[in-house]
C-alpha beads as a LAMMPS data file, in Angstrom:
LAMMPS data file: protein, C-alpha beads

325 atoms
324 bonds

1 atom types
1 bond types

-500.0 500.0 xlo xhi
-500.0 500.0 ylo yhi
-500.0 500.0 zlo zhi

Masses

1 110.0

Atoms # bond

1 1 1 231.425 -206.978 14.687
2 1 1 231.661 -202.958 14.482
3 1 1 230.876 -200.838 11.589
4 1 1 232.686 -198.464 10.126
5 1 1 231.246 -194.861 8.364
6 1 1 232.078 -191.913 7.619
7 1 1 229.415 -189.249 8.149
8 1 1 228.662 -185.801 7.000
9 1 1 225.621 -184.707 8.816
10 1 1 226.223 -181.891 11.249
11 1 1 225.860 -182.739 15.251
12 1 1 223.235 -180.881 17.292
13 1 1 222.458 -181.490 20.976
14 1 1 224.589 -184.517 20.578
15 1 1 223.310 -186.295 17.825
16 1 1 223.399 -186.486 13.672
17 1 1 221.054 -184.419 12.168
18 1 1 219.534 -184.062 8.611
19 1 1 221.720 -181.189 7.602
20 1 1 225.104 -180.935 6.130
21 1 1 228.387 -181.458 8.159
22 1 1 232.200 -181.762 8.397
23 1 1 233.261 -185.637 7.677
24 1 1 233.535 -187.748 10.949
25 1 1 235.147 -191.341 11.164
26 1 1 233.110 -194.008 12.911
27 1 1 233.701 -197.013 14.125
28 1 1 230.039 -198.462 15.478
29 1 1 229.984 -200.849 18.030
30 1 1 228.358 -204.094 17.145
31 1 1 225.462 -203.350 20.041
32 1 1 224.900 -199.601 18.863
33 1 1 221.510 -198.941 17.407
34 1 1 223.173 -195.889 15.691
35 1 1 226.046 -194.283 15.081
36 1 1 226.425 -191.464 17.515
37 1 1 229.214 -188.573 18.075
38 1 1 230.797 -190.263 20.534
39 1 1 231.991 -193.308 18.188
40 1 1 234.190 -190.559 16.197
41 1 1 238.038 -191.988 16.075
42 1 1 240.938 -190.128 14.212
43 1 1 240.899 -190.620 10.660
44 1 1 244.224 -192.128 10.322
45 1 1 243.366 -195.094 12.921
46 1 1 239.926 -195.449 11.162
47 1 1 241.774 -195.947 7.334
48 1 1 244.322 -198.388 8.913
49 1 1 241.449 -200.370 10.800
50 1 1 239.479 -200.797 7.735
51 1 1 242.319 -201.657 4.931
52 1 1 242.933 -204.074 7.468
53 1 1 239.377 -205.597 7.344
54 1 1 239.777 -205.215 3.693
55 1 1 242.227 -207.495 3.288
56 1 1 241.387 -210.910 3.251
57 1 1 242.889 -213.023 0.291
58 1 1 245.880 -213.429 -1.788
59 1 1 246.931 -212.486 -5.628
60 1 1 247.655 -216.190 -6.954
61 1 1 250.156 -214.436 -9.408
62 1 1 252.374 -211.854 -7.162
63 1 1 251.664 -214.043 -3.988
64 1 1 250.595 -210.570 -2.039
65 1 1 247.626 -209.908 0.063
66 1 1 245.266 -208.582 -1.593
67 1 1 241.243 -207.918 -0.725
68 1 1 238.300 -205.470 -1.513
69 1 1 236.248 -202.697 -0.103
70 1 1 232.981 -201.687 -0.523
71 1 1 231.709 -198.368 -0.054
72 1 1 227.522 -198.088 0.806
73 1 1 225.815 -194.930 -0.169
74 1 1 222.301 -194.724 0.811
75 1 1 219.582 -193.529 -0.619
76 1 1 217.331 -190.598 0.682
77 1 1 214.127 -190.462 3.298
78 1 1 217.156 -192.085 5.734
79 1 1 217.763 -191.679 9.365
80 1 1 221.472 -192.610 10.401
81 1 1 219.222 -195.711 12.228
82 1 1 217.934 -196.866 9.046
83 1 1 221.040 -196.406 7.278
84 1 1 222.899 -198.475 9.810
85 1 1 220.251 -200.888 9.758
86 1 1 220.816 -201.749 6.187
87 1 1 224.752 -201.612 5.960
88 1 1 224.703 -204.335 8.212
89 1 1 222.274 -206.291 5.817
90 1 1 224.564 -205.660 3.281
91 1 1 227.784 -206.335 5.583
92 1 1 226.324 -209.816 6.795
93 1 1 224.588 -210.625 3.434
94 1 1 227.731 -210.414 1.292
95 1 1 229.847 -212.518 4.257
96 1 1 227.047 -215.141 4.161
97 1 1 227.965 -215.499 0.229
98 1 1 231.878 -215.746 0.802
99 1 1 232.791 -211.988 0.937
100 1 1 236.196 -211.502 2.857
101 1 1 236.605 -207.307 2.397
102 1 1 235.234 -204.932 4.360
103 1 1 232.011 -203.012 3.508
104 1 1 231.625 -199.523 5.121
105 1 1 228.486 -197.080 5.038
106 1 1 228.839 -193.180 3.529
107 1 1 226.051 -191.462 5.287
108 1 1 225.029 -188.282 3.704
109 1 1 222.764 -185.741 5.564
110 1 1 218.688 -187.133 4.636
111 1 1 216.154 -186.550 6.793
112 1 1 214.037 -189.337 7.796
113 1 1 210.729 -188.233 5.877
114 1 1 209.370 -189.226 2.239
115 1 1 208.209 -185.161 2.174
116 1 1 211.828 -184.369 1.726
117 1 1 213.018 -185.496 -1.328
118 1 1 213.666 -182.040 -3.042
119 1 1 215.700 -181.057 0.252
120 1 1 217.316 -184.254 0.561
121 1 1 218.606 -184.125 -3.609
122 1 1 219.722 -180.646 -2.672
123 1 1 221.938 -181.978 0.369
124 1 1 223.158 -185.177 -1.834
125 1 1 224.558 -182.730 -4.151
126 1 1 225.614 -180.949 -1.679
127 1 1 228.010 -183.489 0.292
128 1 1 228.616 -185.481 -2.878
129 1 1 232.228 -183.766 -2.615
130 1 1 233.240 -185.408 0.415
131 1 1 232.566 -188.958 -0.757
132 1 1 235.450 -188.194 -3.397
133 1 1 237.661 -186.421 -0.445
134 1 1 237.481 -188.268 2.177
135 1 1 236.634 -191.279 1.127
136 1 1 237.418 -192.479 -2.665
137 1 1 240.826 -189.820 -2.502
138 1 1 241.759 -191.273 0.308
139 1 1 241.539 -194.786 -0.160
140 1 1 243.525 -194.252 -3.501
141 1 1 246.238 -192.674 -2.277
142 1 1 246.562 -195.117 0.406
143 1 1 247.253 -197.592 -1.957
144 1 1 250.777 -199.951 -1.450
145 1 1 252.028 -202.096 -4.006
146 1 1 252.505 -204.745 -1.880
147 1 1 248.682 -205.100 -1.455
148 1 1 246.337 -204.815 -3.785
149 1 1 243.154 -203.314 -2.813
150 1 1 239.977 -203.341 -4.823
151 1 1 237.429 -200.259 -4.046
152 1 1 233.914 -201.053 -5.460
153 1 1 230.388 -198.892 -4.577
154 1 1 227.191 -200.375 -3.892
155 1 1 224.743 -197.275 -4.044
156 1 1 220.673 -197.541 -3.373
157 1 1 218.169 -194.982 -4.400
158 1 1 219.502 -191.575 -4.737
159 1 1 222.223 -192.422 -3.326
160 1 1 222.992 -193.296 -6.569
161 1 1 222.698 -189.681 -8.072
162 1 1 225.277 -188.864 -5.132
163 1 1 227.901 -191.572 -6.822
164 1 1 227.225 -189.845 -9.805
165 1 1 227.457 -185.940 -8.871
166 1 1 230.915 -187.205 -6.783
167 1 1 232.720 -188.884 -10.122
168 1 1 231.985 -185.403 -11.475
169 1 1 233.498 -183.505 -9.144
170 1 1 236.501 -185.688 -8.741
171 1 1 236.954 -185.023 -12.887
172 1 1 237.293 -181.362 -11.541
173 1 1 239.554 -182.084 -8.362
174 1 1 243.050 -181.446 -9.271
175 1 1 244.768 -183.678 -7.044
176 1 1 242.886 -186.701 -8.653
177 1 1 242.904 -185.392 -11.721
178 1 1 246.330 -185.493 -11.991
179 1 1 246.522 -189.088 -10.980
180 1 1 245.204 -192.645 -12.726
181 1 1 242.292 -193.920 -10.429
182 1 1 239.679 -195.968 -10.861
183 1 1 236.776 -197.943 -9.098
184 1 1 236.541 -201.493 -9.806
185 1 1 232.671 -202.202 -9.491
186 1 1 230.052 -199.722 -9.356
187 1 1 226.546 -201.215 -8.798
188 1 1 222.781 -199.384 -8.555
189 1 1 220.110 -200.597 -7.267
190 1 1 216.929 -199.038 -6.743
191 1 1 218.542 -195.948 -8.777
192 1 1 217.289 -192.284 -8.317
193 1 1 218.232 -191.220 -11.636
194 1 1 217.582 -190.364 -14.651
195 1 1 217.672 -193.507 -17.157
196 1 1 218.508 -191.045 -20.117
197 1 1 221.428 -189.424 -17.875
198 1 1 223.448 -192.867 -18.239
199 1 1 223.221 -193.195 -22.239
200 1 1 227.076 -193.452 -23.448
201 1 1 228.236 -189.575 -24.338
202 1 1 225.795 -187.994 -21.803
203 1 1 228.394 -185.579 -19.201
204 1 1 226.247 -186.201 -16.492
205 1 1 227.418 -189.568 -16.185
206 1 1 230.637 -189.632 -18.183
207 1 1 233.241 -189.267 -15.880
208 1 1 231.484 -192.076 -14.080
209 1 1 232.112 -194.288 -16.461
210 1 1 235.375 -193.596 -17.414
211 1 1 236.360 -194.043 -14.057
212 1 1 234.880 -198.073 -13.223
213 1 1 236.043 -201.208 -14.625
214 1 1 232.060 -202.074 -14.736
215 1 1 229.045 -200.751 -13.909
216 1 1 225.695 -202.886 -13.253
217 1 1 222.178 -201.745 -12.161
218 1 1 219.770 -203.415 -11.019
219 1 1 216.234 -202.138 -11.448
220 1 1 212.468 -203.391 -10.671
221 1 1 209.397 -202.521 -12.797
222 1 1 207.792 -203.484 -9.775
223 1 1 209.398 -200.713 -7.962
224 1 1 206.420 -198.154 -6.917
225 1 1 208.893 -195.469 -5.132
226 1 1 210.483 -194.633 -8.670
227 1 1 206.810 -194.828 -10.111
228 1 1 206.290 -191.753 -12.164
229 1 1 202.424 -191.757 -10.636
230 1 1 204.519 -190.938 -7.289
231 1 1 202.693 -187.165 -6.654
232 1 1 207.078 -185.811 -5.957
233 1 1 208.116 -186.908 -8.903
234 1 1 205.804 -184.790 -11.302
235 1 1 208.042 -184.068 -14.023
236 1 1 210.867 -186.494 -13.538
237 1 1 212.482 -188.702 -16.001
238 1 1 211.997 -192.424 -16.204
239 1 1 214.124 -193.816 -13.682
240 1 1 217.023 -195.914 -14.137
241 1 1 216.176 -198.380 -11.149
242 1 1 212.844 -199.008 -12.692
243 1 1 213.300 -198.767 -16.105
244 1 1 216.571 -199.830 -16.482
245 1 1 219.774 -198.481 -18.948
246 1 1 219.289 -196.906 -22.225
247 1 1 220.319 -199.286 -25.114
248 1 1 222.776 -195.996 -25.757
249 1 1 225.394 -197.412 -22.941
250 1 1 228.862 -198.348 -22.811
251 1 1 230.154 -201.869 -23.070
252 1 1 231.092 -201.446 -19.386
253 1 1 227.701 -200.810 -18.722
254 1 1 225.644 -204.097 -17.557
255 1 1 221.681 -203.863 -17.259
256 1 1 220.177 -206.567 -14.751
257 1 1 216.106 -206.780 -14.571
258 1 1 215.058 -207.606 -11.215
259 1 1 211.040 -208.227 -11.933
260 1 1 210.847 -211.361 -11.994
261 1 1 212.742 -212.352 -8.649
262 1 1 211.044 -209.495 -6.804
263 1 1 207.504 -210.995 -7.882
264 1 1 208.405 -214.377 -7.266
265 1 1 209.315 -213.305 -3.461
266 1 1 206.965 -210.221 -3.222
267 1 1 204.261 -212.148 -0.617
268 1 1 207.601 -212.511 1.606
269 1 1 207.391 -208.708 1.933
270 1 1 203.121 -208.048 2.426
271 1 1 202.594 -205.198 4.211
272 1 1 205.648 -203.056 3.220
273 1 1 204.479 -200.313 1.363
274 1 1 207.460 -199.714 -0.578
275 1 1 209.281 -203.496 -0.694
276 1 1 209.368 -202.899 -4.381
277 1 1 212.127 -200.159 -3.447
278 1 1 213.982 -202.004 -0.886
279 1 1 213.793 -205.690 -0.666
280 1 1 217.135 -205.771 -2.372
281 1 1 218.836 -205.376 1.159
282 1 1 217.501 -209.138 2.450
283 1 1 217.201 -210.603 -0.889
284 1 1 219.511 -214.193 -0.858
285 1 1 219.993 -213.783 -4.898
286 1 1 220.381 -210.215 -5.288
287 1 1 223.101 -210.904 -2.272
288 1 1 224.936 -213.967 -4.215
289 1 1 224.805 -211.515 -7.650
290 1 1 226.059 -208.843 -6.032
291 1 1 228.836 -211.099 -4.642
292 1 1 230.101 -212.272 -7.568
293 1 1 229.834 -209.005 -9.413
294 1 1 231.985 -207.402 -6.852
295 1 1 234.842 -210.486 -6.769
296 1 1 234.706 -209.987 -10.981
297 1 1 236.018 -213.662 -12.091
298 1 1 232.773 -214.356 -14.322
299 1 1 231.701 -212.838 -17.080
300 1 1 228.394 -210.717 -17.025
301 1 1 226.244 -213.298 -18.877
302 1 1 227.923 -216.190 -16.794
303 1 1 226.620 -215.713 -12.926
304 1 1 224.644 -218.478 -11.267
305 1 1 221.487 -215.503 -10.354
306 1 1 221.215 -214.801 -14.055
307 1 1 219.554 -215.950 -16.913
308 1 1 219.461 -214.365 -20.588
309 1 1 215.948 -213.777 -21.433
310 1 1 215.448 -214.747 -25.518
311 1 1 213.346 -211.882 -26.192
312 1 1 215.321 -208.780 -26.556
313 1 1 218.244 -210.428 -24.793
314 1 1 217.869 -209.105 -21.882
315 1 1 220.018 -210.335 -18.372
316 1 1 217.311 -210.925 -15.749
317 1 1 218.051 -211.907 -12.087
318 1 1 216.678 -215.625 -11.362
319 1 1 213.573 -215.848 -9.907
320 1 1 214.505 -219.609 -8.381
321 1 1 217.190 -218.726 -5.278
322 1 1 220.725 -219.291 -6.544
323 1 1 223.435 -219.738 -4.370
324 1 1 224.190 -220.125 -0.405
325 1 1 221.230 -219.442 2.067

Bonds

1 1 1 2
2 1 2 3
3 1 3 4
4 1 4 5
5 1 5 6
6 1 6 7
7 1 7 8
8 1 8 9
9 1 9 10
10 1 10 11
11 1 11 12
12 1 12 13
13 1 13 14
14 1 14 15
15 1 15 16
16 1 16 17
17 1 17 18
18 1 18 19
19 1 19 20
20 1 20 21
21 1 21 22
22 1 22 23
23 1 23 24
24 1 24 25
25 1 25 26
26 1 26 27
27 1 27 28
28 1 28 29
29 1 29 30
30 1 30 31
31 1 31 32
32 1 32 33
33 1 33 34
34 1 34 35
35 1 35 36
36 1 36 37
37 1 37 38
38 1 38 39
39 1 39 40
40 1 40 41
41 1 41 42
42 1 42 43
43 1 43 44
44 1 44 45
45 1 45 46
46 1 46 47
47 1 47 48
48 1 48 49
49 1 49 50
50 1 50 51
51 1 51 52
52 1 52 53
53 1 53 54
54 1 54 55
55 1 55 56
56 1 56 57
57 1 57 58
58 1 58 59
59 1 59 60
60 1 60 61
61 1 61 62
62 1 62 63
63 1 63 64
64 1 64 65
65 1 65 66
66 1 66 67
67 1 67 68
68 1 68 69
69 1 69 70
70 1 70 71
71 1 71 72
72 1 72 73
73 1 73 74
74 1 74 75
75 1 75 76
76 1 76 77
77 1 77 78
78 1 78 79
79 1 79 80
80 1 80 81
81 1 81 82
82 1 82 83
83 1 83 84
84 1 84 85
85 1 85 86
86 1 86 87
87 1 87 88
88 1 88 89
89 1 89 90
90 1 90 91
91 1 91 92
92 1 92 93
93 1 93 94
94 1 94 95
95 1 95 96
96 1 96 97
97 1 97 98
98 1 98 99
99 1 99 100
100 1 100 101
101 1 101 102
102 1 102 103
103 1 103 104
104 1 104 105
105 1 105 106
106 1 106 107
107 1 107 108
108 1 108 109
109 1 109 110
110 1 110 111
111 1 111 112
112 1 112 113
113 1 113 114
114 1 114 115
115 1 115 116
116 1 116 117
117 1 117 118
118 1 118 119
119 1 119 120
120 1 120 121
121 1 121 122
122 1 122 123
123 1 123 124
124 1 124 125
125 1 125 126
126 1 126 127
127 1 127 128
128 1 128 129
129 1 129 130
130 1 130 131
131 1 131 132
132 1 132 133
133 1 133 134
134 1 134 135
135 1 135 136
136 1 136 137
137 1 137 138
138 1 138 139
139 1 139 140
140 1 140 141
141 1 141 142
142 1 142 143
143 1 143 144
144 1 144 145
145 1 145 146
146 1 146 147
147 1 147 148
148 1 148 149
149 1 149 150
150 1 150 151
151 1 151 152
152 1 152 153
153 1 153 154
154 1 154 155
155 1 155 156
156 1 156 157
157 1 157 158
158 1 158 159
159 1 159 160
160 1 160 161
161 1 161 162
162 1 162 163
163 1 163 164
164 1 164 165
165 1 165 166
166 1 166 167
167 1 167 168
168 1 168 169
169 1 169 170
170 1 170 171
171 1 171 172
172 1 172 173
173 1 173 174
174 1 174 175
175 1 175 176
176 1 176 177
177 1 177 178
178 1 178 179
179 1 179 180
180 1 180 181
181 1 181 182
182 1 182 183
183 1 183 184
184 1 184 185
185 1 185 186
186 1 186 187
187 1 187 188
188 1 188 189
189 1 189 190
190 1 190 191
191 1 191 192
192 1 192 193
193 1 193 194
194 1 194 195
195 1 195 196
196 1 196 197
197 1 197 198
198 1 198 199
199 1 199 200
200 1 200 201
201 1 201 202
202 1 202 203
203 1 203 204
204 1 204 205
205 1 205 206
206 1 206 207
207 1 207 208
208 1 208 209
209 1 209 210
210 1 210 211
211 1 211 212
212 1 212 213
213 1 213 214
214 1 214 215
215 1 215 216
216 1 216 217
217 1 217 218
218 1 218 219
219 1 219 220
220 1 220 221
221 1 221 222
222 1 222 223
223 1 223 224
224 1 224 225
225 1 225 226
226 1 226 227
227 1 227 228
228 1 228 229
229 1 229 230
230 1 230 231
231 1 231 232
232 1 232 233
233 1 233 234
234 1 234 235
235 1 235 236
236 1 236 237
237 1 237 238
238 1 238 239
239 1 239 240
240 1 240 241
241 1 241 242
242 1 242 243
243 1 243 244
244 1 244 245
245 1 245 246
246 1 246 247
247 1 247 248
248 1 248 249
249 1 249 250
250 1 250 251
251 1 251 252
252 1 252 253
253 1 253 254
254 1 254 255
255 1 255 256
256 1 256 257
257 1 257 258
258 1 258 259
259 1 259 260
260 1 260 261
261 1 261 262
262 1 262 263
263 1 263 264
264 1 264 265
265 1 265 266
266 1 266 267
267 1 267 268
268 1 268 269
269 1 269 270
270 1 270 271
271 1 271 272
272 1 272 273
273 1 273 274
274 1 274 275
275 1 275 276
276 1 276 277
277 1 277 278
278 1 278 279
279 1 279 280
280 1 280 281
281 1 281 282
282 1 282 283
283 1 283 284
284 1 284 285
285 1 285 286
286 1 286 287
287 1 287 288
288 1 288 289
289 1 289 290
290 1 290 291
291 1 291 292
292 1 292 293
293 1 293 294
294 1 294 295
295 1 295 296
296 1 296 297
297 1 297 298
298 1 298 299
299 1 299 300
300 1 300 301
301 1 301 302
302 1 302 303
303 1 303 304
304 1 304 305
305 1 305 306
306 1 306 307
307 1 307 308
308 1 308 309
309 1 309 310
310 1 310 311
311 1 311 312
312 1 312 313
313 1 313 314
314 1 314 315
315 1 315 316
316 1 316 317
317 1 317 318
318 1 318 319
319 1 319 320
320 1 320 321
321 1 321 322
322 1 322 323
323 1 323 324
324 1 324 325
């Protein structure tokens, strides 16, 4: 099956590069290693391929199609390979647990080196724009009320900070400002940012909020990259994907502690360095939670992968597997 992206790295010599470019509409061929120039297609045929991917069931109540789409935003230190690489995962992941939408990649310009975080937060920023303008703006204004489409973000890392920076900006975009839009499901994992930038009132994260039905992160003690011991991140904040949410957060906001299932899986990933950071992608009950987060029929403490942990009452991922595969 192809993929579908929309890229804003600039082209050099025939390939994507680490640096910031004009968005591009992909559609990847299923044997591509990664997406190239060459797979560019006209924006209008590349919006009407994927609604129709998107939609694949029907609203019992108005009898129309309906279906969902869900936008990836990666996180930084990624080559357009990599990034690729774990859309698909995510793609073929979600379909194993009974996902019928599509799920497209956003690939912002990071280079493919740990050594460039600073450069690669500067570029997120950067390019955070054109996930509202070419890809949120349009998909809402491509709406038809005789299908209902349901947009929802899965963002890893700091691709998460990118999510964030882009809700802003949209606040500040007149031509969405001036209409009523929202995102259905927003879910972190792995998140890049600040844990005291998401406490309920905070700007930084406000118009984020206000514009999601829910929003759920995920986050791993476990998780080494977000470590504050990591030499780059002298300085920083607690991390949300490691620390989780403030208690400070919205109702909408749903905190999901991923310890225990990483730990009980962890020997699965011996020998990556930074599993703790990434084992989300191939993980069979972070894949069924995610599922049913996105498809929103059960309430936050009711999902097969969770359990409600007595002490503190806290909603932890099962460490058991839960669900298909």
């Amino acid at each position: 099956m192809q993929d579908y992206v929309i890229t804003v790295r600039k082209v050099s010599r025939g390939e994507f590069t680490s640096e910031p470019g004009p968005a591009r509409f992909l559609t990847v061929p299923q044997g591509a290693a990664a997406p190239l120039p060459g797979h560019q297609v006209r924006k209008s045929d590349w919006l009407r391929d994927v609604l129709d991917g998107a939609t694949g069931r029907m609203n019992i109540e108005t009898h129309q199609p309906m279906g969902d789409l869900v936008i990836y935003v990666h996180g930084y230190n990624h080559s357009p390979e990599t990034m690729l690489t774990r859309l698909r995962h995510l793609r073929t992941g979600l379909a194993a647990q009974g996902f019928s939408g599509a799920v497209i990649g956003y690939d912002w310009p990071s280079a493919d080196s740990a050594l460039n975080y600073i450069e690669d937060r500067w570029d997120a920023k950067q390019t955070a724009n054109l996930l509202v303008r070419e890809g949120i703006e349009s998909f809402v204004r491509l709406q038809r009320p005789d299908c209902e489409i349901n947009l929802h973000i899965l963002a890893h890392s700091m691709g998460s900070y990118v999510v964030r920076e882009a809700f802003d900006y949209a606040d500040d975009r007149r031509s969405l400002a001036s209409v009523s839009w929202s995102v259905s499901q927003v879910l972190l994992f792995g998140a890049d940012i600040s844990a005291g930038s998401m406490e309920d009132g905070n700007p930084k994260a406000s118009s984020l909020y206000r514009h999601c039905n829910r929003l759920t992160n995920y986050y791993n003690h476990f998780d080494n990259v977000l470590s504050l011991s990591n030499i780059k991140r002298v300085g920083v904040a607690p991390r949300a994907g490691r620390v989780g949410l403030p208690p400070q957060s919205p109702r909408k906001a749903v905190d999901v502690d991923c310890s225990a299932r990483f730990a009980a899986v962890a020997e699965q990933y011996r020998g990556d360095e930074f599993a703790g950071h990434r084992w989300y992608f191939t993980d069979q009950t972070f894949l069924r939670d995610a599922y049913e987060t996105i498809m929103g029929d059960t309430d936050r403490h009711s999902l097969s992968t969770r359990d409600l942990e007595q002490a503190g009452g806290v909603l932890a991922l099962r460490a058991v597997p839960a669900g298909p595969g």
